[in-house]
TITIKOL-683624 format. One record per atom (N, C-alpha, C): residue in one letter; residue number from 1; x, y, z. Coordinates in Angstrom, 2 decimals, always signed. Example, Ala and Ser with C-alpha at 12.3 -4.5 7.8 and 13.67 -1.06 7.14 Angstrom:
<pts>
resn_resi_east_north_up
A_1_+13.19_-5.69_+7.80
A_1_+12.30_-4.50_+7.80
A_1_+13.20_-3.30_+7.80
S_2_+12.85_-2.25_+7.08
S_2_+13.67_-1.06_+7.14
S_2_+12.90_+0.03_+7.87
</pts>
This chain:
<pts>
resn_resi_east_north_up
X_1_+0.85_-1.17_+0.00
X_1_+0.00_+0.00_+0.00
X_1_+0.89_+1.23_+0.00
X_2_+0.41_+2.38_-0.27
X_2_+1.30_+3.65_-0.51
X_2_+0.49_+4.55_+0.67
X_3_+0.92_+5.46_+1.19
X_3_+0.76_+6.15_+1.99
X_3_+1.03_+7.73_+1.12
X_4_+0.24_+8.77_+1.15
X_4_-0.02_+9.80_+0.08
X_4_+2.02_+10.67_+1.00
X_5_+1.84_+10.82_+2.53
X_5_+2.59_+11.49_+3.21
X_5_+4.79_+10.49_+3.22
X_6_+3.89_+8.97_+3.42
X_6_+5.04_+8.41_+4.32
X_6_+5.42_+7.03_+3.56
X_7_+4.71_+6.88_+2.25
X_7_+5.40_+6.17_+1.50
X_7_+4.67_+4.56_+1.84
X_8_+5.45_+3.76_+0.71
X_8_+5.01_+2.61_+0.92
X_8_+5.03_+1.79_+2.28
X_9_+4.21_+0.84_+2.74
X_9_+3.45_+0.04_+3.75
X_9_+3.03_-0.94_+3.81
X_10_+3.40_-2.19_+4.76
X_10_+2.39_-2.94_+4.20
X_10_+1.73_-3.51_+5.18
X_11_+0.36_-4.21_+5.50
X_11_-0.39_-4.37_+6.57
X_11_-0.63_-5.90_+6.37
X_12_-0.31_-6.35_+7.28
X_12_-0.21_-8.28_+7.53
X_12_-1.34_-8.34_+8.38
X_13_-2.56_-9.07_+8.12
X_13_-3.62_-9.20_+9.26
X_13_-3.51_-10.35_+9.15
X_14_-3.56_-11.17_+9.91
X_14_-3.99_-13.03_+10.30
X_14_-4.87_-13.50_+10.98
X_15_-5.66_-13.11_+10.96
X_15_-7.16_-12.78_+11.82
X_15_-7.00_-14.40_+12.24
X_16_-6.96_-15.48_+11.80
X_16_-6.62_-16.73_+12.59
X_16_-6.22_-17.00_+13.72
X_17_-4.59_-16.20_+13.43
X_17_-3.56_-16.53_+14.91
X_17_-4.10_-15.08_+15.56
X_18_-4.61_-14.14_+15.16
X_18_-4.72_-12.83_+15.75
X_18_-4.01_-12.02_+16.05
X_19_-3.52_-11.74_+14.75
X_19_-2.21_-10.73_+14.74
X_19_-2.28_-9.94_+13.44
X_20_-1.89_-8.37_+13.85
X_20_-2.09_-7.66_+12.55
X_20_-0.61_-7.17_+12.75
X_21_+0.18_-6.95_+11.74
X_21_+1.26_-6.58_+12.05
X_21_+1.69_-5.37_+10.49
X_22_+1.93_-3.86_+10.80
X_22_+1.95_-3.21_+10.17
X_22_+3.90_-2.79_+10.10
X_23_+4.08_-2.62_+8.78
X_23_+5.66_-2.41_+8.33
X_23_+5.94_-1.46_+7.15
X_24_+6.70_-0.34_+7.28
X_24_+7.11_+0.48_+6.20
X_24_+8.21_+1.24_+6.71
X_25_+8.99_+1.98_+5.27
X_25_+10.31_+2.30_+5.31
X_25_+10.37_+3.52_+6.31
X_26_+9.06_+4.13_+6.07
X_26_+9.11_+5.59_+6.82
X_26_+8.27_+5.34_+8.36
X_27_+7.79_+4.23_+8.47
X_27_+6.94_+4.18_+9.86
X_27_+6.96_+2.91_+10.66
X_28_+7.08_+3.52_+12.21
X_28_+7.62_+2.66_+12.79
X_28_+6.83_+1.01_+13.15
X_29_+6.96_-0.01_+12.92
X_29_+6.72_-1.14_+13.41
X_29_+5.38_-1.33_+14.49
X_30_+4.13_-1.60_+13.75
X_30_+3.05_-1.59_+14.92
X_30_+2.70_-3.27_+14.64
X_31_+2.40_-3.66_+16.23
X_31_+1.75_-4.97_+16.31
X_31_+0.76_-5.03_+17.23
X_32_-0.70_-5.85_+16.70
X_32_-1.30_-5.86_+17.57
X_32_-1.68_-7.11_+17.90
X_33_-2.18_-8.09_+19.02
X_33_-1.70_-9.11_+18.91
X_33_-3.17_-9.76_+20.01
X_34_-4.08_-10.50_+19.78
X_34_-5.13_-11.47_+20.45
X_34_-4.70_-12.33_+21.21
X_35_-5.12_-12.35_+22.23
X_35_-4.74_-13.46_+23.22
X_35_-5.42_-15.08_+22.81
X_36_-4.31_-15.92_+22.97
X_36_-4.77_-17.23_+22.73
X_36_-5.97_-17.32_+23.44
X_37_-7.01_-17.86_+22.86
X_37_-7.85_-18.65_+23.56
X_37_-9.40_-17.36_+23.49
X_38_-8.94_-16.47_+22.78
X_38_-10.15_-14.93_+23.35
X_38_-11.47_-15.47_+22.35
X_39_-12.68_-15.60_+22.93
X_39_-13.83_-16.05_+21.94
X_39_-13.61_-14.26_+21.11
X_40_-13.99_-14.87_+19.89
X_40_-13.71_-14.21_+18.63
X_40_-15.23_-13.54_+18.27
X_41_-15.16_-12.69_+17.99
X_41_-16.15_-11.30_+17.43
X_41_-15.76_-11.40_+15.89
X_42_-16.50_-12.12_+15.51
X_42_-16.61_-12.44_+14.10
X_42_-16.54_-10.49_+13.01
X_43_-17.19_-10.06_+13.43
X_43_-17.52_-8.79_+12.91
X_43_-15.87_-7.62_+12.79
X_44_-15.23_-7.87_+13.37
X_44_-14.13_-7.72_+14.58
X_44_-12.99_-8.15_+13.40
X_45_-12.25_-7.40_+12.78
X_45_-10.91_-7.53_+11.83
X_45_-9.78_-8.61_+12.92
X_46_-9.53_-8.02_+13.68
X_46_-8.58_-8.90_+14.92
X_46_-9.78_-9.43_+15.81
X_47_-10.49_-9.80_+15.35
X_47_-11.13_-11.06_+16.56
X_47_-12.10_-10.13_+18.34
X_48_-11.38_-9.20_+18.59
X_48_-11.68_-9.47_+20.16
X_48_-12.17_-7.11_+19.99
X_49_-12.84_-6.89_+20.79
X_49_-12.67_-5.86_+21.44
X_49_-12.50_-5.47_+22.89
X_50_-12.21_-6.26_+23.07
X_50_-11.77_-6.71_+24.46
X_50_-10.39_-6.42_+25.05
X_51_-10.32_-5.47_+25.84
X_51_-9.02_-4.43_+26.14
X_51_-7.75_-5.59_+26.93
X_52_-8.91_-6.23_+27.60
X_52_-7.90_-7.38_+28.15
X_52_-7.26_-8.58_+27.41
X_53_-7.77_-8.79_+26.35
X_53_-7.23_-9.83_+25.46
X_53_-6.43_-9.06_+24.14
X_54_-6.06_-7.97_+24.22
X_54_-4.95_-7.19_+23.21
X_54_-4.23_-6.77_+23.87
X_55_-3.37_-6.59_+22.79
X_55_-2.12_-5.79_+23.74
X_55_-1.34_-5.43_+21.74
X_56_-0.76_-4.16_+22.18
X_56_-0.32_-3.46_+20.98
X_56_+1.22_-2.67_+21.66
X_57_+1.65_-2.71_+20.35
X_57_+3.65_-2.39_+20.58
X_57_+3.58_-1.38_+19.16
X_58_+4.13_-0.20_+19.80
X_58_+4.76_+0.96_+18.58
X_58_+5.97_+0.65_+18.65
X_59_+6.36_+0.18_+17.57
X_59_+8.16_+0.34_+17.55
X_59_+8.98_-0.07_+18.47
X_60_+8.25_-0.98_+18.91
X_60_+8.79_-2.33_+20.28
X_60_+8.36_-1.66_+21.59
X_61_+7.66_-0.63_+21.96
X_61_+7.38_-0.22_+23.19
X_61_+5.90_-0.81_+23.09
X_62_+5.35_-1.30_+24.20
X_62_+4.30_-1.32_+24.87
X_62_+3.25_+0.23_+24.46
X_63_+2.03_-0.07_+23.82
X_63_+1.05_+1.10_+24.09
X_63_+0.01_+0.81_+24.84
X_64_-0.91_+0.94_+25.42
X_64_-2.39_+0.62_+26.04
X_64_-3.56_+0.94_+24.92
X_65_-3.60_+0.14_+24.63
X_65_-4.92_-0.13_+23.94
X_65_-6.63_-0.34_+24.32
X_66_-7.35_+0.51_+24.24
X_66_-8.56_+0.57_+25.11
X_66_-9.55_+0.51_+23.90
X_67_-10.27_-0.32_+23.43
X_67_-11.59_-0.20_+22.49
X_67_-12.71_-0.01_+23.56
X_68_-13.82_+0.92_+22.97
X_68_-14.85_+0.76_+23.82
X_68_-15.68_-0.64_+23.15
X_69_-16.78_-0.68_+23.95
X_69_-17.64_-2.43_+23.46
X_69_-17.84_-1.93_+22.49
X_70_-18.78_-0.83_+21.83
X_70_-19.26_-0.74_+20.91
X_70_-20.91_-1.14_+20.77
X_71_-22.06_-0.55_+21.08
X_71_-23.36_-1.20_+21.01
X_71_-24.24_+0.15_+20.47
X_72_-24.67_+1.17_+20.65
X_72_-25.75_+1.44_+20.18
X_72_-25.63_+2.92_+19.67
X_73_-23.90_+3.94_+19.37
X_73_-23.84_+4.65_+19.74
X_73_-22.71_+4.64_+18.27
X_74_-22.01_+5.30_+17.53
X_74_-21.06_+5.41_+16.36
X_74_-19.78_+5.52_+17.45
X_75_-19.64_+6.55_+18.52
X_75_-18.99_+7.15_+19.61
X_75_-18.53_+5.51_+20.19
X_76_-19.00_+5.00_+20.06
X_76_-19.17_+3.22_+21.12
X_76_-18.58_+2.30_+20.37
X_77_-18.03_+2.96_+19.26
X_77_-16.86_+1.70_+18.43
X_77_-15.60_+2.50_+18.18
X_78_-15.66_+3.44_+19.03
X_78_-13.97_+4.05_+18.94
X_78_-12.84_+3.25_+19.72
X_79_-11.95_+4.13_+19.33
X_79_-10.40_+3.06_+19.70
X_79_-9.61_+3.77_+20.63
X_80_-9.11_+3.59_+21.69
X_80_-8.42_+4.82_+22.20
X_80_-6.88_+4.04_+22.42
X_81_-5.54_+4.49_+21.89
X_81_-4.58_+4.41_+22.46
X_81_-3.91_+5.18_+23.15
X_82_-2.94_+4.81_+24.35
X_82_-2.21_+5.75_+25.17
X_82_-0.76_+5.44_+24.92
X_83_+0.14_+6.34_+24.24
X_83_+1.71_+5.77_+24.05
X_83_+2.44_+6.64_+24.30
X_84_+3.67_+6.78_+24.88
X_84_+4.78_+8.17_+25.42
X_84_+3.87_+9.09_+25.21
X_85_+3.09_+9.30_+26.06
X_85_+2.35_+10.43_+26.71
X_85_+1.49_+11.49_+25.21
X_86_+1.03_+10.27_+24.10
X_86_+0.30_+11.01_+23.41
X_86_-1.05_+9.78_+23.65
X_87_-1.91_+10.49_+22.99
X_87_-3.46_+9.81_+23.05
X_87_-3.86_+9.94_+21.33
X_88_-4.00_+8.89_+21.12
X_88_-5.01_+8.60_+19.88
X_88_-6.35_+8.08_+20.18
X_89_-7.65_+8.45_+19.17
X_89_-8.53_+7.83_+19.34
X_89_-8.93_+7.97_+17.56
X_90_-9.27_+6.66_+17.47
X_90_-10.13_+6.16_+16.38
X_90_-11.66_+5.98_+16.44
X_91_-12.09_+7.21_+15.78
X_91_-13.82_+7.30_+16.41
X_91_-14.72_+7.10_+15.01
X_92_-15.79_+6.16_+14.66
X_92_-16.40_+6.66_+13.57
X_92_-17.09_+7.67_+13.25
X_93_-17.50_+7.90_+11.85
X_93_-17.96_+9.46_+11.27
X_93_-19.16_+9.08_+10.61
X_94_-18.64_+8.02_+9.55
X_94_-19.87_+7.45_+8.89
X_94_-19.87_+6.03_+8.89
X_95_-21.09_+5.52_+7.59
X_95_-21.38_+4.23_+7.91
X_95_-19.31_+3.46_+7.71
X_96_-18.84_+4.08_+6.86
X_96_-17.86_+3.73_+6.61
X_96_-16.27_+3.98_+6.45
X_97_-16.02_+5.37_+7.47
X_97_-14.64_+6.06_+7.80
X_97_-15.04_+6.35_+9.38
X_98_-13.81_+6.22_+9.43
X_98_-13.54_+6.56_+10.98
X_98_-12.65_+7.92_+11.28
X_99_-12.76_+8.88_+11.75
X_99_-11.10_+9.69_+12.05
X_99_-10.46_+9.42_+13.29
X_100_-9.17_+9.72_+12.75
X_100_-8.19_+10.19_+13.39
X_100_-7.83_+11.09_+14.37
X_101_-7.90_+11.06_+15.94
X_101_-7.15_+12.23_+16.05
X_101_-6.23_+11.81_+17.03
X_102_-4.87_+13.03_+17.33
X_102_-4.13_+13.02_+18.09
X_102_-4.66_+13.69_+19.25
X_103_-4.07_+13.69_+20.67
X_103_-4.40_+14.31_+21.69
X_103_-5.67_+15.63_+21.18
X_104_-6.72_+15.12_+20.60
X_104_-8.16_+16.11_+20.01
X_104_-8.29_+16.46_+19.21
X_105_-6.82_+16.19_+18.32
X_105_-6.42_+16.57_+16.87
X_105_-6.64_+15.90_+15.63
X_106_-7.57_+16.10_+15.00
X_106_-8.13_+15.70_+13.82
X_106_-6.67_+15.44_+12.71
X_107_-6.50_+14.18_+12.53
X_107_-5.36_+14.03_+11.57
X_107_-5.72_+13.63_+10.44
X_108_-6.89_+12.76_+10.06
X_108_-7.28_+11.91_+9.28
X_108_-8.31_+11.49_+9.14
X_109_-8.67_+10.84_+7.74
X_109_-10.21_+10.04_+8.23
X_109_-9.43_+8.61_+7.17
X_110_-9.78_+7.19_+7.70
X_110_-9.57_+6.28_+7.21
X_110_-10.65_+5.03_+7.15
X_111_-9.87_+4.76_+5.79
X_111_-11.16_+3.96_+5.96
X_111_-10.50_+2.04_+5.35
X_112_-11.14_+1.33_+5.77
X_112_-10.63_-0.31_+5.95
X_112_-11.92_-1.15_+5.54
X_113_-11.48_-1.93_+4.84
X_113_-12.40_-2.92_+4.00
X_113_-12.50_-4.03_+5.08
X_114_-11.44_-4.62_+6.30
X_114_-12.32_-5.70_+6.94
X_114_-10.57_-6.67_+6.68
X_115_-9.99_-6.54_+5.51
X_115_-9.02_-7.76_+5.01
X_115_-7.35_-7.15_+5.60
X_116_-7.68_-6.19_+5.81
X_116_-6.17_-5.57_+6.01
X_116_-6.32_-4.46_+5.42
X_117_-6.68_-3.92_+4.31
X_117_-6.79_-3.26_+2.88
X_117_-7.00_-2.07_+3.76
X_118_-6.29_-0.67_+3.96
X_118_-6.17_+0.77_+4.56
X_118_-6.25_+1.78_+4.08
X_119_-7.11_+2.77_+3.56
X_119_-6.49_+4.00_+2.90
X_119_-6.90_+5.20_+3.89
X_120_-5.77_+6.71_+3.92
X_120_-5.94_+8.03_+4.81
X_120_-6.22_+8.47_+3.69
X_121_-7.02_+9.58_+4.37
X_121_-7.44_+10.86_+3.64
X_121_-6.46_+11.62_+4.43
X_122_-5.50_+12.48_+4.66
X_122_-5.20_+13.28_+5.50
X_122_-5.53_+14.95_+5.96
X_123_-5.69_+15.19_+6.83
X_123_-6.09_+16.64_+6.75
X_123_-4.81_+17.62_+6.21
X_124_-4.90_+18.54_+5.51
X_124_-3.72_+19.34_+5.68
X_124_-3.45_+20.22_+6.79
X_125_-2.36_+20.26_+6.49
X_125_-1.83_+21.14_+7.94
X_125_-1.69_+20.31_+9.18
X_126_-1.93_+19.46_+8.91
X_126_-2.63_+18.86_+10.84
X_126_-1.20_+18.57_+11.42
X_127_+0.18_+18.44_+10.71
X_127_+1.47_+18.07_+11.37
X_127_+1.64_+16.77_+11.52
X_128_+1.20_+16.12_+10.91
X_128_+0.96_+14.34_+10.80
X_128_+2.34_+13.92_+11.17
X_129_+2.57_+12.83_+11.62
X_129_+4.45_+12.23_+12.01
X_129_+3.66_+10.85_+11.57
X_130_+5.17_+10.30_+11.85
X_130_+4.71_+8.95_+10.90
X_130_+4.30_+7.62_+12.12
X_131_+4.68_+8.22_+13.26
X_131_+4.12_+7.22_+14.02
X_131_+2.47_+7.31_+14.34
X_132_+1.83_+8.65_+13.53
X_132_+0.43_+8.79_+13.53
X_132_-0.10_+7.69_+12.77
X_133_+0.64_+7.72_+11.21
X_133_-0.13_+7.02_+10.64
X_133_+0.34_+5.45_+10.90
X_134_+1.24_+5.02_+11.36
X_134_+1.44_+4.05_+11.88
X_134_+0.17_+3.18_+12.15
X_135_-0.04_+4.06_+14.14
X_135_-1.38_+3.56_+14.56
X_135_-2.89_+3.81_+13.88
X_136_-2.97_+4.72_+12.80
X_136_-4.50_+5.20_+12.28
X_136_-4.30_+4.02_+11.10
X_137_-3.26_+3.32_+10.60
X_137_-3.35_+2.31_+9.86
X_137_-3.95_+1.16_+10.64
X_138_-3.15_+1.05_+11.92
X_138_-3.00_-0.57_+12.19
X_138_-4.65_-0.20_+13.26
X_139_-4.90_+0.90_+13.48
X_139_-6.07_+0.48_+14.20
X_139_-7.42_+0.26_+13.60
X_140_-7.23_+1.12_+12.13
X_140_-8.31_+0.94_+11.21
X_140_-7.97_-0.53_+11.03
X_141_-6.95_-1.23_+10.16
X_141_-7.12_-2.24_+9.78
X_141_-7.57_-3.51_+10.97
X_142_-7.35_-3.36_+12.48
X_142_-7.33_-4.17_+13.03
X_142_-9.04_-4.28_+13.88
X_143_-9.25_-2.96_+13.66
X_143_-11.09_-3.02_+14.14
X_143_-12.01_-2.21_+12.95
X_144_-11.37_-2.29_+12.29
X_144_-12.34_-1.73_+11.01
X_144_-12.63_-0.17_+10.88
X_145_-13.36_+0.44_+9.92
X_145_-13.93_+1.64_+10.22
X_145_-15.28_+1.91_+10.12
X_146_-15.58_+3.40_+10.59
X_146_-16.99_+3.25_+10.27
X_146_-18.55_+2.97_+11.07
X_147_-19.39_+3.02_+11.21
X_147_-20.69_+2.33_+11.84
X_147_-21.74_+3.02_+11.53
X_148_-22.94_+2.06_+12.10
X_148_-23.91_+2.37_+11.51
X_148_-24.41_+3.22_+12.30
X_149_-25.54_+4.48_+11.56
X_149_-25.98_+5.74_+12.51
X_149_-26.62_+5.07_+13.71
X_150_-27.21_+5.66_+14.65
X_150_-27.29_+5.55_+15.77
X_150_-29.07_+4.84_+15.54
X_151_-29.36_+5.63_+15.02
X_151_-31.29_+4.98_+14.78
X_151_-31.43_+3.77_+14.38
X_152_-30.20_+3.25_+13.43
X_152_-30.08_+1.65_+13.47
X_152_-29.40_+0.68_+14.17
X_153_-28.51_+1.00_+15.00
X_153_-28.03_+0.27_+16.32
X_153_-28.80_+0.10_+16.82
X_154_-30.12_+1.38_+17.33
X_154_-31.09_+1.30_+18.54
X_154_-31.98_+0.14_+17.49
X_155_-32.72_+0.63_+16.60
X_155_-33.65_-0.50_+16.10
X_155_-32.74_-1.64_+15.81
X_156_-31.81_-1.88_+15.66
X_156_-31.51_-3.61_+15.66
X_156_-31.19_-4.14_+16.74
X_157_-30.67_-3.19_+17.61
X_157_-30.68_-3.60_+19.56
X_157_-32.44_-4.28_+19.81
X_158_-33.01_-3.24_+19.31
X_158_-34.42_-3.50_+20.11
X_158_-35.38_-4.86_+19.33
X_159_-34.45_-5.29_+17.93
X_159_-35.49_-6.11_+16.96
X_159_-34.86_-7.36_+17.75
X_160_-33.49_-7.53_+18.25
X_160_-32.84_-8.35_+19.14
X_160_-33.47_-8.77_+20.16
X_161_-34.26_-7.95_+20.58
X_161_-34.99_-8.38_+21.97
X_161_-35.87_-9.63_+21.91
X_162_-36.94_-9.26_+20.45
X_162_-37.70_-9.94_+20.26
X_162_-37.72_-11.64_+19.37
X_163_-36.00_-11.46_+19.30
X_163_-36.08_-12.57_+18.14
X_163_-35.85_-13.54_+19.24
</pts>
């Protein structure tokens, strides 16, 4: 894959063993990685949203990785990482991009087919570094982008009740 800012990339998902593992010349080394044994969220690019059964490494350091569950809300399938004292969150927008931001900072909007497959839109100006797009790659590719508006979460929550 090409990156418009940081050059070629390439994104390894193994949704099997549960490992997405992202690599390019200009950006640093992201892995995110499922715990043996985590019942699997079919819907779910890496298997789990489950904060306790991931664990993710920028460039060999440890980050904290926090997904919310995700149920009835676009806000409720964001991604939040914490790494050397910056904050990312991956929040959706529409049925099918998510953005980007840094510590509140709008970097991007990306969007992920489900297979690995990643593309940024980037904002200009926003000061992008390459360990941004690093994680706005590997988190799109590893939980997808996107969701559905909120009036259809609630009506398929509530058609759930009855089936």
């Amino acid at each position: 894959m090409q990156d418009p800012i940081f050059g070629a990339f390439a994104v390894c998902l193994d949704d099997a063993t549960g490992e997405l593992r992202l690599v390019g010349e200009a950006l640093p080394e992201v892995v995110v990685r499922r715990a043996q044994g985590t019942q699997l969220e079919v819907h779910v690019p890496i298997g789990s949203r489950d904060a306790d059964r991931l664990t993710m490494t920028i460039g060999g350091s440890a980050a904290r990785l926090a997904p919310a569950k995700g149920f009835l809300t676009r806000t409720s399938y964001r991604v939040d990482v914490h790494h050397d004292k910056v904050h990312y969150r991956l929040i959706p927008v529409t049925l099918g991009e998510s953005r980007l931001l840094r510590d509140g900072v709008a970097l991007g909007v990306f969007t992920s087919t489900g297979d690995g497959a990643v593309t940024a839109e980037w904002q200009d100006a926003a000061g992008q570094e390459p360990q941004d797009a690093a994680v706005g790659y590997s988190l799109a590719a590893s939980f997808g982008t996107g969701a559905e508006p909120m009036w259809k979460l609630t009506l398929d929550a509530a058609l759930a009740l009855f089936s």
